[in-house]
N, C-alpha and C positions, 0 to 999 in steps of 0.2 A: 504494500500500500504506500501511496508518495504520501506527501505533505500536504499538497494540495485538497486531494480526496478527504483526508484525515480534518482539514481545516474547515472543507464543507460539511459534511456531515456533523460536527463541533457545533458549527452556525446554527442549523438545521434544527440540532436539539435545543441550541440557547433560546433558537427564534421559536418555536414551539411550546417550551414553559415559559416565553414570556407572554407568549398569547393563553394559553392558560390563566395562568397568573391574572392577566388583566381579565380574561371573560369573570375568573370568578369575582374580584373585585366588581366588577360594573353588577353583577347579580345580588352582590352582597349589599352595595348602593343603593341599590331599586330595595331590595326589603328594606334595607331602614326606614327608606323612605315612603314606602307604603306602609308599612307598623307608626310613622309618627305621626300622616297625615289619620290612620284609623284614630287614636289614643288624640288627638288634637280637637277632631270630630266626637268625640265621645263625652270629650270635656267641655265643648260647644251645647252638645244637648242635656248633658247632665254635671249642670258646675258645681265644683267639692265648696258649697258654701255654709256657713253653719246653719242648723235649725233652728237656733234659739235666736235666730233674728227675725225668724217669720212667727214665732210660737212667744206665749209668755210664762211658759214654762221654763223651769230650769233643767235641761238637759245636760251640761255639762260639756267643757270644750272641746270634744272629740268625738262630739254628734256631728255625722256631714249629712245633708240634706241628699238625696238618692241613693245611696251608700251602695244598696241592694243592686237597684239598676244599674250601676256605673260598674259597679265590679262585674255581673253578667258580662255588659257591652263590653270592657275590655278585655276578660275574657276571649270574646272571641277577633278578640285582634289576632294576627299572625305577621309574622317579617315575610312570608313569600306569598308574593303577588298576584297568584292564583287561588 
């Protein structure tokens, strides 16, 4: 085998994990990014505010107003985009 051959196929593989590399990257991007805008929207529909602002009750400072609902809907967040 020359040098040549040896130098291309070198290439071949560097050039090959680095397109790897980046697909997974760009895949790993898109989940985030799909998980923050889910969890961003969740907090849109059900905001962590307390209860004892609507009620005049004493509930205590770690009453959040949907607690229930919010935890489901984020629940079913996922990082991948399908």
């Amino acid at each position: 085998m020359d040098s040549d051959t040896t130098g291309r196929s070198a290439a071949a593989v560097v050039s090959a994990a680095a397109l790897a590399v980046g697909a997974v990257a760009l895949l790993w991007g898109a989940g985030e990014a799909h998980y923050r805008g889910c969890v961003e929207g969740v907090s849109a529909r059900y905001p962590p505010i307390a209860v004892s602002a609507f009620s005049g009750e004493q509930t205590g400072p770690l009453k959040v107003a949907y607690d229930k609902q919010r935890a489901n809907a984020l629940g079913s967040c996922s990082r991948t985009p399908w």
